[in-house]
C-alpha positions in Angstrom: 123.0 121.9 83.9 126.4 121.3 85.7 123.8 121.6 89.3 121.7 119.0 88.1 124.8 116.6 87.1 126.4 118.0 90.5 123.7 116.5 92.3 123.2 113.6 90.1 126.8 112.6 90.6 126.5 113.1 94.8 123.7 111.1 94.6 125.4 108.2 92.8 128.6 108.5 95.4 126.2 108.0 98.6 123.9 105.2 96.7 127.5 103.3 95.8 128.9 104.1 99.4 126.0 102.9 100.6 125.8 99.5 99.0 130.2 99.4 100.0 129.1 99.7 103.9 126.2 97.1 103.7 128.4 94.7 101.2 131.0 94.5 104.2 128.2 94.1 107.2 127.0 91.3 105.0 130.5 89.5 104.6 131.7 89.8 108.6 130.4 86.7 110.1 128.5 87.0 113.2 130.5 86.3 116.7 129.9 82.7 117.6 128.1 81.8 120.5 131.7 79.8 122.3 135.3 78.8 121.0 136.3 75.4 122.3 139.7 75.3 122.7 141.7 72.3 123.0 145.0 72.1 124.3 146.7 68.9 123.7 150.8 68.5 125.3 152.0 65.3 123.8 155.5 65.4 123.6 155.3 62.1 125.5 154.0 58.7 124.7 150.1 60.0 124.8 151.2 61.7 121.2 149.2 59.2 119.2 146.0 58.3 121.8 145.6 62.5 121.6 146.1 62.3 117.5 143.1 60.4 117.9 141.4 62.2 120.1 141.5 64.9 117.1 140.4 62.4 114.6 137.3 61.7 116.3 136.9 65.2 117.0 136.5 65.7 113.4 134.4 63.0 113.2 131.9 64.5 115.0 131.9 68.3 114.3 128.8 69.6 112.2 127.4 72.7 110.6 125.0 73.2 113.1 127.3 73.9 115.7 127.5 78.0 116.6 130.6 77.7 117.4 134.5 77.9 116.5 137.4 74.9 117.9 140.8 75.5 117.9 143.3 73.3 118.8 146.7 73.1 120.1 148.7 70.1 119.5 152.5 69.2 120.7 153.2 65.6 118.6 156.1 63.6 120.2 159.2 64.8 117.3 157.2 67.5 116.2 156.7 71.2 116.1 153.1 72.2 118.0 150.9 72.9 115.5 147.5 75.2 115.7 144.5 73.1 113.8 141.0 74.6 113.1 138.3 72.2 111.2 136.9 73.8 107.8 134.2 72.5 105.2 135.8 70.6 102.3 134.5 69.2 99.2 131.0 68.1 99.4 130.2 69.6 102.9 133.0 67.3 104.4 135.3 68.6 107.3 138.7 68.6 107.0 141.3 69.6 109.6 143.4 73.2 108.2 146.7 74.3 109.6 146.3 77.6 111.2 150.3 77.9 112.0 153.4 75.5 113.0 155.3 77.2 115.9 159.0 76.8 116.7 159.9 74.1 119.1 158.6 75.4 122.4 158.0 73.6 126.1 154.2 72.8 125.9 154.1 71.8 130.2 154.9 75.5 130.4 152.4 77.5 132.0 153.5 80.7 129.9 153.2 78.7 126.7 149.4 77.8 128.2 149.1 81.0 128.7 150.5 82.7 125.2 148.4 79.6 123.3 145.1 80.1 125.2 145.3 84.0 124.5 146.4 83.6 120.7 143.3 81.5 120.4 140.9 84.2 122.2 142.1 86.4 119.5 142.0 84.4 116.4 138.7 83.0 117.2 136.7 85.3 119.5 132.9 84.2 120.7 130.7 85.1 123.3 132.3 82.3 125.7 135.6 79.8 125.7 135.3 75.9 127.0 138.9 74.5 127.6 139.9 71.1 126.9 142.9 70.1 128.3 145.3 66.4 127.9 148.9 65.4 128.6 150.5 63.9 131.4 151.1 64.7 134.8 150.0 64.1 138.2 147.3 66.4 140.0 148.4 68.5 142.6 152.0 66.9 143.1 154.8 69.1 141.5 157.0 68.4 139.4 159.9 65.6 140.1 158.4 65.2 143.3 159.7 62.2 145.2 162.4 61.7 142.4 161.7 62.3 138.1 162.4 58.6 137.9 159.5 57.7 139.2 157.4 60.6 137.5 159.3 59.0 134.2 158.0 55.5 134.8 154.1 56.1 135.3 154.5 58.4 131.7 156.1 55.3 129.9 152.9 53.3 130.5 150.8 53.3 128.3 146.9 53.1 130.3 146.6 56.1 132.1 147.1 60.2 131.4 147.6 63.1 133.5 148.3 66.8 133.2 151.2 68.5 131.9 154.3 66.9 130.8 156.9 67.6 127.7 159.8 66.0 127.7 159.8 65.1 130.6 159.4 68.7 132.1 156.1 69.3 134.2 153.7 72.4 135.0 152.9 72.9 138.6 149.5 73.1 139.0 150.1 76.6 141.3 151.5 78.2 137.9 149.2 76.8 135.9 146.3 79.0 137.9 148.4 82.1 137.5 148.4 82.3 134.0 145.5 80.6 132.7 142.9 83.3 131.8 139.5 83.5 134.0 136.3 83.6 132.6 135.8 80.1 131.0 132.4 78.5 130.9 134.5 74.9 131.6 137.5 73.6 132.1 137.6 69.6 130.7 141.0 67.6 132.3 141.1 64.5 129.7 143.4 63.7 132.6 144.8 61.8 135.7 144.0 62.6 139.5 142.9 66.5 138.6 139.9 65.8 140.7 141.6 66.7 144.0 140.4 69.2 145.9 144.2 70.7 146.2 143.7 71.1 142.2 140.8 72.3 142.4 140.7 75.2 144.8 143.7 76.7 143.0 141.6 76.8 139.8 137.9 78.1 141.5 138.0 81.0 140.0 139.0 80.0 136.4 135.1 78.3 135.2 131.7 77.8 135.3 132.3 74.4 135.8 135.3 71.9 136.0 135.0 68.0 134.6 137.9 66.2 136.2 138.5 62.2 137.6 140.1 61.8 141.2 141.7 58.7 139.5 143.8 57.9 137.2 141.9 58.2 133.6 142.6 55.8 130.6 144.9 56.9 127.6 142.4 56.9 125.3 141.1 59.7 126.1 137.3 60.6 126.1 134.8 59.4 123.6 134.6 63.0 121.6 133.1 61.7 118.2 129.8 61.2 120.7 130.4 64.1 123.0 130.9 66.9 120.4 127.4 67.8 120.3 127.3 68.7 124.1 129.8 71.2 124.4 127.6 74.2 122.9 125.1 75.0 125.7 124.8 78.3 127.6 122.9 78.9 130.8 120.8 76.3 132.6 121.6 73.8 129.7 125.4 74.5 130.0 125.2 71.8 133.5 122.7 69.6 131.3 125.3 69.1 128.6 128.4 68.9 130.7 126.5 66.4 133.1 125.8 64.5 129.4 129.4 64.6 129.1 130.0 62.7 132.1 127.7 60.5 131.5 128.8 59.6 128.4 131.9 58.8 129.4 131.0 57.0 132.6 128.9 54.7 130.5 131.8 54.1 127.3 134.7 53.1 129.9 131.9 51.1 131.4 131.9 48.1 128.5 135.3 49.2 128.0 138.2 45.9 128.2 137.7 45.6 132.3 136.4 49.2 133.1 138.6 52.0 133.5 136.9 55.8 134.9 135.8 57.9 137.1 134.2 61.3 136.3 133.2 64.4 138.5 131.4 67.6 137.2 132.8 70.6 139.9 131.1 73.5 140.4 133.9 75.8 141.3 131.6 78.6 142.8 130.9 76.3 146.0 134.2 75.7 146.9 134.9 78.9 149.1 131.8 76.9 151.9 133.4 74.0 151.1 136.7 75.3 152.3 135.1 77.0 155.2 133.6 73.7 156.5 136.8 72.0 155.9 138.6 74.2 158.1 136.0 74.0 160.8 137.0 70.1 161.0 140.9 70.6 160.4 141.5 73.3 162.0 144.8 72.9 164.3 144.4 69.3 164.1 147.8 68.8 161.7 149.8 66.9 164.5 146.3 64.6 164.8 146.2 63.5 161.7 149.5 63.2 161.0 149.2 60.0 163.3 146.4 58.5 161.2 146.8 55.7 159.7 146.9 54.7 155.7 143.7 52.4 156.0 141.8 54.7 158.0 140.7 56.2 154.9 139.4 55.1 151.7 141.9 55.7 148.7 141.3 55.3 144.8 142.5 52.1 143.9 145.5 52.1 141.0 146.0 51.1 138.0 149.5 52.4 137.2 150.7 54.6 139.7 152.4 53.8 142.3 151.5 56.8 144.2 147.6 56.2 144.5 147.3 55.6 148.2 148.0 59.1 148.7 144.9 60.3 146.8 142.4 59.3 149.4 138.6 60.1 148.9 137.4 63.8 150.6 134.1 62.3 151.6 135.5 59.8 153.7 137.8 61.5 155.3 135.3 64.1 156.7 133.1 61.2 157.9 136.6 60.0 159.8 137.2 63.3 161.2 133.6 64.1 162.7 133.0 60.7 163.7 131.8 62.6 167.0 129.9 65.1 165.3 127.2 63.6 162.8 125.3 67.0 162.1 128.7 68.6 160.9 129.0 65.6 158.8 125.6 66.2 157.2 125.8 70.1 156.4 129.5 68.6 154.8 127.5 66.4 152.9 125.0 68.7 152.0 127.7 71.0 150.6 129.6 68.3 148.9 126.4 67.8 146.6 126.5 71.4 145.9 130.1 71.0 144.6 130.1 67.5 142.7 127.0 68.0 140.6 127.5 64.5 138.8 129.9 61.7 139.9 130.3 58.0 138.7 132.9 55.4 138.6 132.8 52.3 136.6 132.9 48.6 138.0 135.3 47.2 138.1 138.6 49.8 137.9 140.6 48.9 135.5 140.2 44.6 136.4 138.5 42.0 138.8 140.9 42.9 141.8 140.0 46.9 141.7 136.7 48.4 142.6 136.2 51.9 143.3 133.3 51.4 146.6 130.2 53.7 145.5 129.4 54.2 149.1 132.9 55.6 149.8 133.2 57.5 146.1 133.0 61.6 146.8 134.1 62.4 143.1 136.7 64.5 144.6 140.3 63.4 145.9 142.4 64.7 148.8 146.3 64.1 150.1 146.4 64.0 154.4 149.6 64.6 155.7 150.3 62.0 157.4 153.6 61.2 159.5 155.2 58.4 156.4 159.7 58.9 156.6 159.2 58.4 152.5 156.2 61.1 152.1 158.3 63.9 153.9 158.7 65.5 150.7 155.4 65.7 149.4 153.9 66.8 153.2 156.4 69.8 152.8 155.4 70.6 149.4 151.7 70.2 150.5 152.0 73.1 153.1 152.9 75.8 149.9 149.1 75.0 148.9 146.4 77.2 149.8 143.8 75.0 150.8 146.1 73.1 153.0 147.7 76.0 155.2 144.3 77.7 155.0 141.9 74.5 156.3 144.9 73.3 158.8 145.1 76.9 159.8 149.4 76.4 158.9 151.4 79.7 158.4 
């Protein structure tokens, strides 16, 4: 008798055990297919365009999507906050507080780099798209050419760039270093981060990079329409991104006077492009230092003072092989394998500013040329890699 209630009993443990094992299996969710991450520095007059921009965010997340978004948000007089969206009442979304950190520099590349990885850890998936908005101004570092100026483009209120908190800014160098690779995209909601200095630091950070070689309007983009397109894998990862762009291009098109351009990058074709680059540059500093401003087409401004020095790629190739029409084609050939989408709206930001569509590469470049008030900036350009590597500089 005390066999049979022996065996009884073990059988009872491993049936309950059992149930224990599949009971926990059954409550673990399945890994998402991507984490969008959204990192948002505005301790700066952007603070309440990028509230906004997580307002319509909300607006339009759904059920459907197999995904997770976590987002990072630095509110002018506030502590950054971490923000996730959950179901409410009624199937409604509502955003949740995830945390409140203390007081911390959000144009730090560290705190980028602490934030991204705290989000890869609370919310892990099969991939990570990376949304990024503040102010700043592509590849020129920090307090370049005097903060005063830096100060004035952040205290008006049309454009936004990358990376400013207090006035304190994130060079674009440190900003590779410590952001994680690995991404499926990288999306600037940002100013100028379309230049091919930017760019090549961050080739090996994402599928694909979305980025304007202009200055971009504070608004930010249209997300309660482009939430939908930021789920695809594969093939229909460039469908949806180039929907993205698209999107955009055609909202800042009816916008009050048109204000935009957009560029999808594909970071992987960057290394020809770089190659071909040097072909044309290579030892000819001193040449083009004597170039003139208005040899080359630059992006008209709508703020910023600086524009004329973020001239259009494209154009300056065709300058520089003026002698040499089939380099110029294979240069064009590889362009279109880097920009895979590119549009600008007409006009640029008024009647008296029109980005030229036959002149319009998507992708912005700085030439060094010999200007007494740009000797700072042409020093600081040399510490980049594309430029000593296509000039062939030590």
């Amino acid at each position: 008798m005390k066999i049979r209630n022996y065996h009884f009993i073990r059988y009872i443990s491993v049936l309950l055990l059992f149930c224990l094992v599949s009971c926990e299996k059954d409550d673990v969710e399945p890994k998402k297919t991507r984490t969008l991450m959204v990192y948002l520095a505005g301790d700066n007059d952007l603070s309440s365009s990028l509230q906004k921009n997580i307002n319509d965010m909300l607006k339009g997340w759904e059920k459907g999507f197999n995904g997770n978004i976590v987002i990072y948000y630095d509110a002018s007089g506030a502590a950054p906050k971490l923000l996730t969206f959950v179901e409410g009442k009624k199937g409604v979304f509502e955003k949740r507080e995830i945390k409140t950190y203390e007081e911390m520099n959000s144009a730090s590349s560290e705190t980028l780099r602490d934030v991204i990885k705290e989000m890869q850890e609370l919310y892990p998936a099969e991939s990570y798209g990376l949304i990024l908005g503040s102010h700043a101004t592509g590849w020129i570092l920090p307090g370049l050419g005097g903060r005063g100026e830096s100060q004035r483009m952040m205290t008006t209120p049309i454009s936004r760039s990358f990376g400013s908190d207090g006035g304190v800014e994130m060079d674009i160098r440190d900003m590779a270093k410590d952001m994680p690779g690995g991404l499926d995209f990288i999306l600037f909601d940002a100013c100028f981060m379309s230049s091919i200095e930017a760019l090549y630091e961050l080739r090996d950070k994402a599928k694909y990079i979305i980025a304007s070689a202009a200055e971009s309007p504070a608004p930010g983009f249209p997300y309660e329409e482009l939430m939908s397109y930021f789920w695809g894998t594969g093939e229909n990862l460039k469908k949806d991104l180039q929907e993205v762009c698209r999107i955009f291009y055609e909202y800042y098109s009816n916008y009050d006077m048109g204000f935009g351009t957009i560029a999808l990058i594909n970071p992987a074709e960057l290394n020809h492009l770089r190659d071909l680059t040097r072909q044309v540059l290579q030892g000819k500093a001193e040449t083009v230092a004597q170039m003139g401003r208005a040899d080359v087409y630059y992006y008209p401004k709508a703020a910023y003072s600086r524009h004329y020095m973020f001239f259009d790629l494209g154009q300056f190739m065709k300058f520089m092989t003026s002698e040499d029409p089939d380099l110029y084609d294979a240069y064009l050939k590889q362009l279109d394998k880097v920009v895979l989408y590119k549009a600008a709206t007409q006009p640029f930001y008024g009647r008296k500013n029109e980005v030229q569509q036959d002149k319009f590469s998507g992708i912005s470049t700085y030439i060094p040329l010999v200007v007494p008030s740009w000797s700072s900036y042409t020093d600081a350009y040399w510490g980049f890699d594309w430029a000593k590597f296509v000039y062939d500089k030590d």
